[in-house]
Predicted model as a PDB file, atoms N, CA, C, CB and O in Angstrom, pLDDT in the B-factor column:
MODEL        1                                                                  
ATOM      1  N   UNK A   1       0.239  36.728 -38.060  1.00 43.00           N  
ATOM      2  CA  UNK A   1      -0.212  37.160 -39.377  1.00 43.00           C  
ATOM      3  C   UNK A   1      -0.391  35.935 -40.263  1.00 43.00           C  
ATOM      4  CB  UNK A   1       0.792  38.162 -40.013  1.00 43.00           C  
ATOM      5  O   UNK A   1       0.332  34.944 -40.168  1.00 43.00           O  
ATOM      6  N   UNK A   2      -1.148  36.026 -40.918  1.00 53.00           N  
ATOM      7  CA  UNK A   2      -1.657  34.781 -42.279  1.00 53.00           C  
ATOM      8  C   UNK A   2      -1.022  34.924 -43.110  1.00 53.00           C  
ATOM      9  CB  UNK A   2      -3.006  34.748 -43.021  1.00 53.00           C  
ATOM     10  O   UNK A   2      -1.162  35.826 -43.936  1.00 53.00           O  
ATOM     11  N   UNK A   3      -0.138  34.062 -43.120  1.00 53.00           N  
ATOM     12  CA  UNK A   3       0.865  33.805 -44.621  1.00 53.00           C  
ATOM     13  C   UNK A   3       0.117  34.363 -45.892  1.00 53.00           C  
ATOM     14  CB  UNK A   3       1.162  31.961 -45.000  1.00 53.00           C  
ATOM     15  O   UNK A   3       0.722  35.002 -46.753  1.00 53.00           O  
ATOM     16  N   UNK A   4      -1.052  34.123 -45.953  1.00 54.00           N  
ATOM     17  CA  UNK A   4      -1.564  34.230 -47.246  1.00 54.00           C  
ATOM     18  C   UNK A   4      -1.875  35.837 -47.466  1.00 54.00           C  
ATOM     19  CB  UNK A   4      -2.883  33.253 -47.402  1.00 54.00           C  
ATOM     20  O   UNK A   4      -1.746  36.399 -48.554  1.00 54.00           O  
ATOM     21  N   UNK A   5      -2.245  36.387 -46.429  1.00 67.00           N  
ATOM     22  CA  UNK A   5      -2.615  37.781 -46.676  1.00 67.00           C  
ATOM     23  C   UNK A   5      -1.563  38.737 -47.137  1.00 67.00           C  
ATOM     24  CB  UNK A   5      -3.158  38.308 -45.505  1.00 67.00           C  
ATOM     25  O   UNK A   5      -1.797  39.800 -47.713  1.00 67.00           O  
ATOM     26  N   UNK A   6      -0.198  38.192 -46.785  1.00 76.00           N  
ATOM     27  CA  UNK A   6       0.987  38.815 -46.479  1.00 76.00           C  
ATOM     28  C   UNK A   6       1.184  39.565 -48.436  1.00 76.00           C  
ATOM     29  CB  UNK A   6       2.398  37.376 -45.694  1.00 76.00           C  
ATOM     30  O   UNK A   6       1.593  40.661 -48.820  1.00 76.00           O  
ATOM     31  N   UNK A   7       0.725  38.479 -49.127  1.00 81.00           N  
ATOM     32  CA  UNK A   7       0.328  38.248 -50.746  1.00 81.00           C  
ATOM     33  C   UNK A   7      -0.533  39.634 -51.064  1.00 81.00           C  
ATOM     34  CB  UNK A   7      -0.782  36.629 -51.058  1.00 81.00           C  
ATOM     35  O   UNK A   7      -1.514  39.887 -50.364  1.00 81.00           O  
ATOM     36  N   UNK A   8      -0.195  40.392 -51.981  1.00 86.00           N  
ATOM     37  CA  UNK A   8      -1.700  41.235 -52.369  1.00 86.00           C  
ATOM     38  C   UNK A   8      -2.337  41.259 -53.743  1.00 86.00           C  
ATOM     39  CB  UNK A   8      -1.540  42.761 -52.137  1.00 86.00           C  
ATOM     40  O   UNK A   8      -3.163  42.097 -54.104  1.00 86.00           O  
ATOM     41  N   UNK A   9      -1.727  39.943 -54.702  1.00 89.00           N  
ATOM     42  CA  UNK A   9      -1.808  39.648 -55.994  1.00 89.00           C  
ATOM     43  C   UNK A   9      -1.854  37.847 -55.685  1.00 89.00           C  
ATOM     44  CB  UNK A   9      -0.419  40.405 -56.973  1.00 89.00           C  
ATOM     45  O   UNK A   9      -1.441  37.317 -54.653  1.00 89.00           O  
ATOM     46  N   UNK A  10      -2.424  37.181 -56.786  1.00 89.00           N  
ATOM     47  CA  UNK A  10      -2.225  36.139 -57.009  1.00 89.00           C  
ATOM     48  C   UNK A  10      -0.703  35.776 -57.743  1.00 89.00           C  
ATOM     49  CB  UNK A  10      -3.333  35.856 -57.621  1.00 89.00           C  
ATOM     50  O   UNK A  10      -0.084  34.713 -57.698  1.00 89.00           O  
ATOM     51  N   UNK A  11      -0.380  36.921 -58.357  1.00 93.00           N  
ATOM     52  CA  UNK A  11       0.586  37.210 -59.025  1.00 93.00           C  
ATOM     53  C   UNK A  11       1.499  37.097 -58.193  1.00 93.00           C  
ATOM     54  CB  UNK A  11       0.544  38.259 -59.636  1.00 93.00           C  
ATOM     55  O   UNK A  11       2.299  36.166 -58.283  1.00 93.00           O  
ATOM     56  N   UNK A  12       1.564  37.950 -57.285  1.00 89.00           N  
ATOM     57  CA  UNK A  12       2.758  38.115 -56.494  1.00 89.00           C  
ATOM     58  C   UNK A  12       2.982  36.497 -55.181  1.00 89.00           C  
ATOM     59  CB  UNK A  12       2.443  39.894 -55.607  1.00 89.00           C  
ATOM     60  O   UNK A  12       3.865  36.362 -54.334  1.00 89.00           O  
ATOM     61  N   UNK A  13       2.352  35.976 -55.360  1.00 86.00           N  
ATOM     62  CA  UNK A  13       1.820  34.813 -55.174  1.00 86.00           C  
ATOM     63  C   UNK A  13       2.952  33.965 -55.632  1.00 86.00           C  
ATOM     64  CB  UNK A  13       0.503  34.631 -55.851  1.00 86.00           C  
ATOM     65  O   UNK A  13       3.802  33.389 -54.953  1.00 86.00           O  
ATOM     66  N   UNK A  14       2.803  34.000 -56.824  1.00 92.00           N  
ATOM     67  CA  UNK A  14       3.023  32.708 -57.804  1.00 92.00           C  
ATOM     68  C   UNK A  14       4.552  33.237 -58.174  1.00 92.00           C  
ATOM     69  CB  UNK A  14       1.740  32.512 -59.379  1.00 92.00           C  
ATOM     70  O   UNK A  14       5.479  32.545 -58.594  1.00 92.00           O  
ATOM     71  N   UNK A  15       4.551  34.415 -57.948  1.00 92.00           N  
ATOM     72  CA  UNK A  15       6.585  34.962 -58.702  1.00 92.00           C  
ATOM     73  C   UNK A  15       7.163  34.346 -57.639  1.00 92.00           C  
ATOM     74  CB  UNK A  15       7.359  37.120 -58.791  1.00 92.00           C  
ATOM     75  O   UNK A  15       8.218  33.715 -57.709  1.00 92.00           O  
ATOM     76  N   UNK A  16       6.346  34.545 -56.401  1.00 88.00           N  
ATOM     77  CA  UNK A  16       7.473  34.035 -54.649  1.00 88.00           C  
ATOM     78  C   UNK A  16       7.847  32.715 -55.164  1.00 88.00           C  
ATOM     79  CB  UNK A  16       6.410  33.740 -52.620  1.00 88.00           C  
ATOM     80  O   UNK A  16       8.847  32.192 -55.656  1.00 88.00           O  
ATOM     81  N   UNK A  17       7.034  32.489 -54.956  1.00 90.00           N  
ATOM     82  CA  UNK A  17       6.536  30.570 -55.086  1.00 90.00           C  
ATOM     83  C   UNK A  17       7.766  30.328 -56.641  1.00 90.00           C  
ATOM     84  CB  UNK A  17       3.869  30.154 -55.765  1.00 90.00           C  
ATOM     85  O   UNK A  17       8.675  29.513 -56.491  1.00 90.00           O  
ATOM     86  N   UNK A  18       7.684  30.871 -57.610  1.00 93.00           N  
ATOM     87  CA  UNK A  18       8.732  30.230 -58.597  1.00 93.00           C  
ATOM     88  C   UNK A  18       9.962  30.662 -58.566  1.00 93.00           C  
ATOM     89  CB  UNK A  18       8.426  30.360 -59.897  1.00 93.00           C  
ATOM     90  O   UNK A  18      10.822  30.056 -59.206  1.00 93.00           O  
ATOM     91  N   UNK A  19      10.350  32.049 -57.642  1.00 91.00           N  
ATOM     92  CA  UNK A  19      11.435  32.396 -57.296  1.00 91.00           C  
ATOM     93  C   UNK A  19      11.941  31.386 -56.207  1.00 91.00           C  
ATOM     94  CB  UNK A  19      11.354  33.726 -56.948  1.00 91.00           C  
ATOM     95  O   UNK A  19      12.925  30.696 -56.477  1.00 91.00           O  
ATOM     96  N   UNK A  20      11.297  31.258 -54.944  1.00 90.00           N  
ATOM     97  CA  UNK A  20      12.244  30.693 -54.302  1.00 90.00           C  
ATOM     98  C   UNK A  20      11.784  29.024 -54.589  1.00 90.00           C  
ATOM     99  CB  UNK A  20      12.311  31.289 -52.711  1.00 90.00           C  
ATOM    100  O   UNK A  20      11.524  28.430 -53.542  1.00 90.00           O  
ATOM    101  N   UNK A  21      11.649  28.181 -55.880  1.00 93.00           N  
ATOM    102  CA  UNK A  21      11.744  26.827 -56.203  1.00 93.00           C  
ATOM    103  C   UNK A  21      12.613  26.266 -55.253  1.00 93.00           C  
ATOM    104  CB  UNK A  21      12.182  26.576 -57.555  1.00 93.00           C  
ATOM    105  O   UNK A  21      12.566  25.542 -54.259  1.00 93.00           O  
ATOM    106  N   UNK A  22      13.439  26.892 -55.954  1.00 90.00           N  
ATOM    107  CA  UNK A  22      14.926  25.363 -55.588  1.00 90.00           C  
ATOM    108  C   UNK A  22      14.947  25.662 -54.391  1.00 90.00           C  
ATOM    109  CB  UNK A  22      16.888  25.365 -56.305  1.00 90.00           C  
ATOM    110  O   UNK A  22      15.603  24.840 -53.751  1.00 90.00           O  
ATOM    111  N   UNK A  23      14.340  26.832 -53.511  1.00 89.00           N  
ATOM    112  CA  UNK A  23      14.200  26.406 -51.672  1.00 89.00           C  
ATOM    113  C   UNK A  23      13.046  25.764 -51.423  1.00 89.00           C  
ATOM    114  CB  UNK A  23      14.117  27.728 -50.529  1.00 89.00           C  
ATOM    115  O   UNK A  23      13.087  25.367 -50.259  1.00 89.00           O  
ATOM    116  N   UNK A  24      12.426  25.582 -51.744  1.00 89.00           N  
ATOM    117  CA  UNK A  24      10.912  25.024 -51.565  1.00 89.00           C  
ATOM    118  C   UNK A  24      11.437  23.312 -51.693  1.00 89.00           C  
ATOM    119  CB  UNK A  24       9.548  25.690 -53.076  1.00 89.00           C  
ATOM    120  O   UNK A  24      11.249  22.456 -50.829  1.00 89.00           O  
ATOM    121  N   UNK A  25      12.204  23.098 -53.153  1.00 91.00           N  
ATOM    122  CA  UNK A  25      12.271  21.739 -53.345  1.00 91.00           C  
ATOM    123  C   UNK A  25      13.172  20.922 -52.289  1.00 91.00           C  
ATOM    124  CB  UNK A  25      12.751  21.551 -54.706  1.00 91.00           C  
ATOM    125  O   UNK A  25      12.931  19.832 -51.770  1.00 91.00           O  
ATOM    126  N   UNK A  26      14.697  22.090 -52.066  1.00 86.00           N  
ATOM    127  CA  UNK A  26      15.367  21.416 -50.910  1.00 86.00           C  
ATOM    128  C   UNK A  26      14.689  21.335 -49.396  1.00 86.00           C  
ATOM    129  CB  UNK A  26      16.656  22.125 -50.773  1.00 86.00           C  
ATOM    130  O   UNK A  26      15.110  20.515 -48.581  1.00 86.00           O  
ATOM    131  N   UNK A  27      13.756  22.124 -49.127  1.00 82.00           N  
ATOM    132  CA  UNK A  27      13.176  22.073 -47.991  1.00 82.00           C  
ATOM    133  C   UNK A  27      11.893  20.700 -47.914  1.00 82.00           C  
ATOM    134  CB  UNK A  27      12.634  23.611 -47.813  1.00 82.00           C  
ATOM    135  O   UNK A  27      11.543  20.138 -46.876  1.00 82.00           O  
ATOM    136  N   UNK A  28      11.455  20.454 -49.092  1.00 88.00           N  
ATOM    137  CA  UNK A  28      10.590  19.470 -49.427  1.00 88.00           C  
ATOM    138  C   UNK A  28      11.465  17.778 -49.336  1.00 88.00           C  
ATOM    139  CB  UNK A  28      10.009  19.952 -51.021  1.00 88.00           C  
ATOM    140  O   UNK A  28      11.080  16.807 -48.685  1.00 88.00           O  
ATOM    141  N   UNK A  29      12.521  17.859 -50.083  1.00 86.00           N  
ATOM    142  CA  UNK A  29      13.605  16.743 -49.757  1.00 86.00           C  
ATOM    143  C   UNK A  29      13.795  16.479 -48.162  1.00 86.00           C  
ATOM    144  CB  UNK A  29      15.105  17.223 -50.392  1.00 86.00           C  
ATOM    145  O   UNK A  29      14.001  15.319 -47.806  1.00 86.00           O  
ATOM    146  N   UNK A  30      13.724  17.680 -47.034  1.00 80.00           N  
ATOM    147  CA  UNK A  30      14.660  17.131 -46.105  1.00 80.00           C  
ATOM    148  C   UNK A  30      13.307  17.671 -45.247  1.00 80.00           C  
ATOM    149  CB  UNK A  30      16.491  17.728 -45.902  1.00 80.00           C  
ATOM    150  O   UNK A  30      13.500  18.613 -44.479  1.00 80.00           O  
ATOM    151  N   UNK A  31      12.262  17.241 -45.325  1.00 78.00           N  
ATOM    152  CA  UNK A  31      11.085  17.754 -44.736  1.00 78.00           C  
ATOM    153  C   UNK A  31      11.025  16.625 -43.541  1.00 78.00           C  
ATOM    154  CB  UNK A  31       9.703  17.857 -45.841  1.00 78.00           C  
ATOM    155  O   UNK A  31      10.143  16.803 -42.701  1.00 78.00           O  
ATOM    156  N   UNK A  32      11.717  15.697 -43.415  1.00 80.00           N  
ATOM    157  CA  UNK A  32      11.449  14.377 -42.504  1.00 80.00           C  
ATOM    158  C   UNK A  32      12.308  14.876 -41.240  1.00 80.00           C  
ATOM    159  CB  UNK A  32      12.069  12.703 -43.252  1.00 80.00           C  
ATOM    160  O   UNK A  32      12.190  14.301 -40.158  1.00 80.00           O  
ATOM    161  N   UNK A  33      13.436  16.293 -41.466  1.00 72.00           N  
ATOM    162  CA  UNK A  33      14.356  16.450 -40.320  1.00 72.00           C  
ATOM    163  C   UNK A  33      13.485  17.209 -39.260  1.00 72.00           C  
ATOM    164  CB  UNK A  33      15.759  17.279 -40.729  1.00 72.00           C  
ATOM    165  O   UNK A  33      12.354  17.583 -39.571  1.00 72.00           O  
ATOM    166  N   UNK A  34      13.886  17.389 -38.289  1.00 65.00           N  
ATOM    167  CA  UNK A  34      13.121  17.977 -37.279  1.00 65.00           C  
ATOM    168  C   UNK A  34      13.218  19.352 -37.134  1.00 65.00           C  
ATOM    169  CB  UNK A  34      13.394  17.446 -36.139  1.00 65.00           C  
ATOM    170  O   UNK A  34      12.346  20.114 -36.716  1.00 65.00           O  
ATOM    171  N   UNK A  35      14.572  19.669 -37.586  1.00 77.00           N  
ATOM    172  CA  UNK A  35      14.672  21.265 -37.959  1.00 77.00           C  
ATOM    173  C   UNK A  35      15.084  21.448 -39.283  1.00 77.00           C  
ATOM    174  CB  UNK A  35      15.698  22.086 -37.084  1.00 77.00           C  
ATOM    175  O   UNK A  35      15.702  20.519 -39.803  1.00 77.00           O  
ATOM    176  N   UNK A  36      14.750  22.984 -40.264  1.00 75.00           N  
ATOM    177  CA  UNK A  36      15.748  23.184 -41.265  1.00 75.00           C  
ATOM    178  C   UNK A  36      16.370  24.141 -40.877  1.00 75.00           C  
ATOM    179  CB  UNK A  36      15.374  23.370 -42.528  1.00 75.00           C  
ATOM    180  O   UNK A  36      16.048  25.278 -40.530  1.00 75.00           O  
ATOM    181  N   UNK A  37      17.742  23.350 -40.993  1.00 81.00           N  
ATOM    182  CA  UNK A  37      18.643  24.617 -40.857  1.00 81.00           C  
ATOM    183  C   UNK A  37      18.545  26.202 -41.469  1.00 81.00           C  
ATOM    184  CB  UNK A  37      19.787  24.167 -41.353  1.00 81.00           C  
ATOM    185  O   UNK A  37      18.463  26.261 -42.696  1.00 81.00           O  
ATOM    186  N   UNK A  38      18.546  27.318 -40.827  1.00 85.00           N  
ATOM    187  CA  UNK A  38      18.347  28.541 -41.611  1.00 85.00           C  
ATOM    188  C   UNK A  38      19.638  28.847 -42.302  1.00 85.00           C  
ATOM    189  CB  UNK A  38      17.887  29.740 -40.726  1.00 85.00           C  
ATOM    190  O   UNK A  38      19.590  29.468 -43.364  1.00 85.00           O  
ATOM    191  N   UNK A  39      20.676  28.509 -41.852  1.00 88.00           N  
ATOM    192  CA  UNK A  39      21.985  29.009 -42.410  1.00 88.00           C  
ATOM    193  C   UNK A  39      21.679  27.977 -43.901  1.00 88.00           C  
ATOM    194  CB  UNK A  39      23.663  28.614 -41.222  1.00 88.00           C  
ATOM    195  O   UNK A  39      22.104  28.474 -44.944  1.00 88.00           O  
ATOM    196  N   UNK A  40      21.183  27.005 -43.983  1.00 84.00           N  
ATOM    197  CA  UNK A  40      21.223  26.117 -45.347  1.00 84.00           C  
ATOM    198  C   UNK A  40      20.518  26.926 -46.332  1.00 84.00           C  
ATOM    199  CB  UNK A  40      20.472  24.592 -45.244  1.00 84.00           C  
ATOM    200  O   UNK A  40      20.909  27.055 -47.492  1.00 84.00           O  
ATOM    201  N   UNK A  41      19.050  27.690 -45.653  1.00 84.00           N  
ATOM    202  CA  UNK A  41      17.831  28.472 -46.314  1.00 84.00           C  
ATOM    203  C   UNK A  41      18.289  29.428 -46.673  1.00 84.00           C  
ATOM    204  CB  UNK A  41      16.687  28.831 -45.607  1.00 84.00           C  
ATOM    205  O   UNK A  41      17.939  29.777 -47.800  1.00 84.00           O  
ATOM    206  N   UNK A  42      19.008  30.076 -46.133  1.00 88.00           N  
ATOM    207  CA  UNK A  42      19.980  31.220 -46.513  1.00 88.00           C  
ATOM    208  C   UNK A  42      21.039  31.302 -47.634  1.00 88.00           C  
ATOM    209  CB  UNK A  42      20.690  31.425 -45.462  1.00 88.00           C  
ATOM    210  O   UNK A  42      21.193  32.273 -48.375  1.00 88.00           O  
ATOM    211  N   UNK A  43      21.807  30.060 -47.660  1.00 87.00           N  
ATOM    212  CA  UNK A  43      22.380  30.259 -48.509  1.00 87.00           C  
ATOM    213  C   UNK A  43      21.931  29.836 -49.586  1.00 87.00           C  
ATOM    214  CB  UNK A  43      23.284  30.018 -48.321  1.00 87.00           C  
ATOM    215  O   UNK A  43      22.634  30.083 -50.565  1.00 87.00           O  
ATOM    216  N   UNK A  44      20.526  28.998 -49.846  1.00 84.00           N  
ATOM    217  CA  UNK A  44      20.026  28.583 -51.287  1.00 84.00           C  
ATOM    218  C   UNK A  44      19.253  30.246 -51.625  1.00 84.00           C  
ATOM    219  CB  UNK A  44      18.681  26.899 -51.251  1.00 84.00           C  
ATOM    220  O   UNK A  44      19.241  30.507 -52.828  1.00 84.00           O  
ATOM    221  N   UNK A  45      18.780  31.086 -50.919  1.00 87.00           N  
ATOM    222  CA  UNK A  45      18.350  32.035 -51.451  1.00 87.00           C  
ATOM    223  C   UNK A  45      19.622  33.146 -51.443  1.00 87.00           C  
ATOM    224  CB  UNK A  45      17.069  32.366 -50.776  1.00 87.00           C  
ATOM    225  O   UNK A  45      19.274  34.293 -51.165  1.00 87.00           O  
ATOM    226  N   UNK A  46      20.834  32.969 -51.674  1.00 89.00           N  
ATOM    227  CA  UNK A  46      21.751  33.430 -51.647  1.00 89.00           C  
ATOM    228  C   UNK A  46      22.167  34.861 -50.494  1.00 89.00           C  
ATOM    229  CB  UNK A  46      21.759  33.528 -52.907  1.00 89.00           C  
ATOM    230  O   UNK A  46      22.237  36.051 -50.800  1.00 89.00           O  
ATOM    231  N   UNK A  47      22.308  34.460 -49.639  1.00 90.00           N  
ATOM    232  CA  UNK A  47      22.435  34.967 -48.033  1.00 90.00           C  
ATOM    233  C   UNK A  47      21.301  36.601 -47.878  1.00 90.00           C  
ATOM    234  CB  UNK A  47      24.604  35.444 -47.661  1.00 90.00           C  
ATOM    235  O   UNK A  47      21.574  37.630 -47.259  1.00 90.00           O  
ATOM    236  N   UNK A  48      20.070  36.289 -48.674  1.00 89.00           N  
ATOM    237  CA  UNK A  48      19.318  37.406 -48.626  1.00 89.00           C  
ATOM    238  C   UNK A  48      18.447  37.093 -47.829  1.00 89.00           C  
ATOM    239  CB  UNK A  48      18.835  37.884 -49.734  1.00 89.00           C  
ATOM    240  O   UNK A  48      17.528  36.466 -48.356  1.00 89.00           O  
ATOM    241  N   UNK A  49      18.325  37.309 -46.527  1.00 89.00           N  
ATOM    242  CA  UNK A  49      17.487  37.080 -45.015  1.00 89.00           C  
ATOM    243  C   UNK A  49      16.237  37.984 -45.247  1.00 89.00           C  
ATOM    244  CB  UNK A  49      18.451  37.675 -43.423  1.00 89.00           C  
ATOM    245  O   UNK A  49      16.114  38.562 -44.167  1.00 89.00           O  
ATOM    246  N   UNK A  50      15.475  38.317 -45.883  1.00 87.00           N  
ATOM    247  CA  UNK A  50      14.561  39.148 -46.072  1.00 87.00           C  
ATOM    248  C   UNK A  50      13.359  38.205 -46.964  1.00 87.00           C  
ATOM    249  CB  UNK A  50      15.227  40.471 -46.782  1.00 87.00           C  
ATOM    250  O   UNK A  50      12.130  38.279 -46.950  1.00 87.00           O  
ATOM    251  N   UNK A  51      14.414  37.196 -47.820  1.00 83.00           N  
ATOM    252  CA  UNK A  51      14.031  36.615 -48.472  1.00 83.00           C  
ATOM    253  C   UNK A  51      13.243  35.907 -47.998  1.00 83.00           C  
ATOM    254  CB  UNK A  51      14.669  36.262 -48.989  1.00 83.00           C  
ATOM    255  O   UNK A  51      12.335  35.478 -48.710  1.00 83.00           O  
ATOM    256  N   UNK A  52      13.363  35.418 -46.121  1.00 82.00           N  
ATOM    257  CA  UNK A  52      13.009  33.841 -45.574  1.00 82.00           C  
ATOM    258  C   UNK A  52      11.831  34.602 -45.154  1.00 82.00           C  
ATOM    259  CB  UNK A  52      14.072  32.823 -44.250  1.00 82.00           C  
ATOM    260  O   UNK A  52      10.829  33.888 -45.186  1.00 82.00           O  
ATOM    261  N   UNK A  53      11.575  35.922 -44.733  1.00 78.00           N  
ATOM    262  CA  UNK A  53      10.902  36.455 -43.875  1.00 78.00           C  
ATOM    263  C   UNK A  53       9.456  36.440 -44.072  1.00 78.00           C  
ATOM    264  CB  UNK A  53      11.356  37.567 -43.736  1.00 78.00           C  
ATOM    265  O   UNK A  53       9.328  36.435 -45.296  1.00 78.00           O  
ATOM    266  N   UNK A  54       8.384  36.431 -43.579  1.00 64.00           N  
ATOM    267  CA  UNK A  54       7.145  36.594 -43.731  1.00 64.00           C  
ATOM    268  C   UNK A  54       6.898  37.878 -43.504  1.00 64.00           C  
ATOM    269  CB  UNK A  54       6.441  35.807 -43.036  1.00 64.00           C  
ATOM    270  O   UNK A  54       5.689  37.997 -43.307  1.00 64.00           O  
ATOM    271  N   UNK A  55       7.380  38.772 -43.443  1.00 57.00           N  
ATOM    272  CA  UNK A  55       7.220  40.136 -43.145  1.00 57.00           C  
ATOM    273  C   UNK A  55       6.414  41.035 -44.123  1.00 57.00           C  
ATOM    274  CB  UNK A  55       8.500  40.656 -43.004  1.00 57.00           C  
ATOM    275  O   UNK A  55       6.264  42.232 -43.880  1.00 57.00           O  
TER     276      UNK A  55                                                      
ENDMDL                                                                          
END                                                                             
């Protein structure tokens, strides 16, 4: 599935994107590792696994 379609607003777009910041920025900091840890992703979006999902 296309990340982007997953979207059905520009809106809803842009709330993801400023909701999950501070995961975006820590994932942007440690973008040089070879994996990101999910247990780390998890707990910056505060252990809500639905949150990480592209679903």
């Amino acid at each position: 599935m296309d990340i982007l379609s997953h979207f059905r607003t520009i809106e809803e777009l842009t709330k993801t994107l400023s909701r999950e910041q501070r995961l975006l920025s820590e994932m942007f900091e440690k973008r040089k590792l070879m994996k990101y840890p999910k247990a780390i992703a998890l707990e910056i979006v505060g252990g809500n696994e639905s949150r990480l999902s592209n679903d």
